[in-house]
Short mmCIF file of the C-alpha atoms (twelve columns), coordinates in Angstrom:
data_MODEL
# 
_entry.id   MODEL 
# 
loop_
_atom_site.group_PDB 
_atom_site.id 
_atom_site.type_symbol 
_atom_site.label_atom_id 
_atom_site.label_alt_id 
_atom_site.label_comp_id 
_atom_site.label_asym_id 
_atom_site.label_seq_id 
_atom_site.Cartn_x 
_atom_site.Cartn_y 
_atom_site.Cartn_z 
_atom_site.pdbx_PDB_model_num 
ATOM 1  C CA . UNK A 1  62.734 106.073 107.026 1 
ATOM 2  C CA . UNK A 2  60.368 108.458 105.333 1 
ATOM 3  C CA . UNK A 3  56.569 107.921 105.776 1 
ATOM 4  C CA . UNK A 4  55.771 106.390 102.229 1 
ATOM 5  C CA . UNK A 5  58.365 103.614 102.516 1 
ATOM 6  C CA . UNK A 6  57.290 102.795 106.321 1 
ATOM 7  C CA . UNK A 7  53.432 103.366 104.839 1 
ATOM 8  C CA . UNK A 8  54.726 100.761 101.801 1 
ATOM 9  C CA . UNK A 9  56.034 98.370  104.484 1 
ATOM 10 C CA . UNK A 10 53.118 98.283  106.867 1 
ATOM 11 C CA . UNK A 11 50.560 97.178  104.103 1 
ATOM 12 C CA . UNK A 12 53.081 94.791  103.423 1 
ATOM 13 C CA . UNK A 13 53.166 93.838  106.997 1 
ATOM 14 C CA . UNK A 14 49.730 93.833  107.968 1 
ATOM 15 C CA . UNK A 15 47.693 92.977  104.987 1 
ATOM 16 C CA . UNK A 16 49.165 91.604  101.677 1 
ATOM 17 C CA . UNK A 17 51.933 89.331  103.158 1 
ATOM 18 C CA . UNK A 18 49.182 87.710  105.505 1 
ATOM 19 C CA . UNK A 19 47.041 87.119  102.634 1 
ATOM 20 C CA . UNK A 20 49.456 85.635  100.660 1 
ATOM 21 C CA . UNK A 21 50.582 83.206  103.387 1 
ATOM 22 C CA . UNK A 22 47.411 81.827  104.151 1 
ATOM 23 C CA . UNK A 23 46.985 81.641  100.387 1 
ATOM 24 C CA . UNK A 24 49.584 79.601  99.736  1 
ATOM 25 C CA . UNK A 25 49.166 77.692  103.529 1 
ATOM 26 C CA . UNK A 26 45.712 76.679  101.422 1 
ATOM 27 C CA . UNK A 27 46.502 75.852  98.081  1 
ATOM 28 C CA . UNK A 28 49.825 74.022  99.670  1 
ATOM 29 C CA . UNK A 29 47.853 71.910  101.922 1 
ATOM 30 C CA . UNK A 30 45.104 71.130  99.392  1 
ATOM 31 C CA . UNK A 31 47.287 70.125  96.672  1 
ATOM 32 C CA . UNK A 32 49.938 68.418  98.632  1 
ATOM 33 C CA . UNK A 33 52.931 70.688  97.620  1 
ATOM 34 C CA . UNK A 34 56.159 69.605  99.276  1 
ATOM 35 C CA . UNK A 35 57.588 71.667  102.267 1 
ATOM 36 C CA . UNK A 36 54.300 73.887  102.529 1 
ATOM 37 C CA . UNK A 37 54.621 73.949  106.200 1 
ATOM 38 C CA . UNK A 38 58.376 74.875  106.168 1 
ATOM 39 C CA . UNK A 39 57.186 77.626  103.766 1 
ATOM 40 C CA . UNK A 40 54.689 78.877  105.934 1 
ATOM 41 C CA . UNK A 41 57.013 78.970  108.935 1 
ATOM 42 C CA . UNK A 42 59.938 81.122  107.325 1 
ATOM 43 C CA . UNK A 43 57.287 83.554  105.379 1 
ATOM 44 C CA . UNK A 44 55.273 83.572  108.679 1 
ATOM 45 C CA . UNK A 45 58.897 84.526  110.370 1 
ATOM 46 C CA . UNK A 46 59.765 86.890  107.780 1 
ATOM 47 C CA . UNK A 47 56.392 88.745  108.517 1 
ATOM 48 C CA . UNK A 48 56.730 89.054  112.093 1 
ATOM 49 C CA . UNK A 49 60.316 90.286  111.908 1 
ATOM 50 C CA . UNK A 50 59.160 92.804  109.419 1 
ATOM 51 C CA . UNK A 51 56.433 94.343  111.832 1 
ATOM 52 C CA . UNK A 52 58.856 94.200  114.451 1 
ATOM 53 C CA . UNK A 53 61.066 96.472  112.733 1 
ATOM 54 C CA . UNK A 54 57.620 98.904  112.276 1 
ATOM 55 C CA . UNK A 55 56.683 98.576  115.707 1 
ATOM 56 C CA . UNK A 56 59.872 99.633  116.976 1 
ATOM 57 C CA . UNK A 57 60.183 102.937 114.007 1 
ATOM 58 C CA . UNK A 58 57.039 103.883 115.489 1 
ATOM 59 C CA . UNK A 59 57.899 103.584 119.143 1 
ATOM 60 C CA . UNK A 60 61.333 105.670 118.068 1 
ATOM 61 C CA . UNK A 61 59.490 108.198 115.952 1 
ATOM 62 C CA . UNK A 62 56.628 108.898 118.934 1 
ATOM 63 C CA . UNK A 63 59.520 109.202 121.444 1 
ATOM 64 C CA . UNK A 64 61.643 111.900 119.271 1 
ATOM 65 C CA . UNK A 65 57.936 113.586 118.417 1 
ATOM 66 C CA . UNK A 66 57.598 113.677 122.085 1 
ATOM 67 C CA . UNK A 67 60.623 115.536 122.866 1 
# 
């Protein structure tokens, strides 16, 4: 992956989808919208799947770098 789109994905990772879960992990519980928690648990899945994914590029791209 080129280093805008993993850039693109790691501020996706790391700062805006956090921010919108516990966003919406607020406004859920405060207004009492149905199925907030199972919300928060597949967003809050999707994120760490996503850095995952980033951690592993990055362990790939320092071991070929090494080389």
């Amino acid at each position: 992956m080129s280093n805008k789109v993993y850039d693109i994905l790691k501020y996706i990772a790391l700062i805006a989808l956090p921010a919108l879960i516990t966003l919406y992990g607020v406004i859920g519980a405060t207004l009492h919208i149905p199925y907030t928690q199972e919300v928060l648990t597949i967003a809050t899945a999707v994120d760490t799947c996503l850095g995952t994914c980033l951690g592993i590029s990055t362990l790939n791209y320092n071991k070929n770098k090494g080389e």
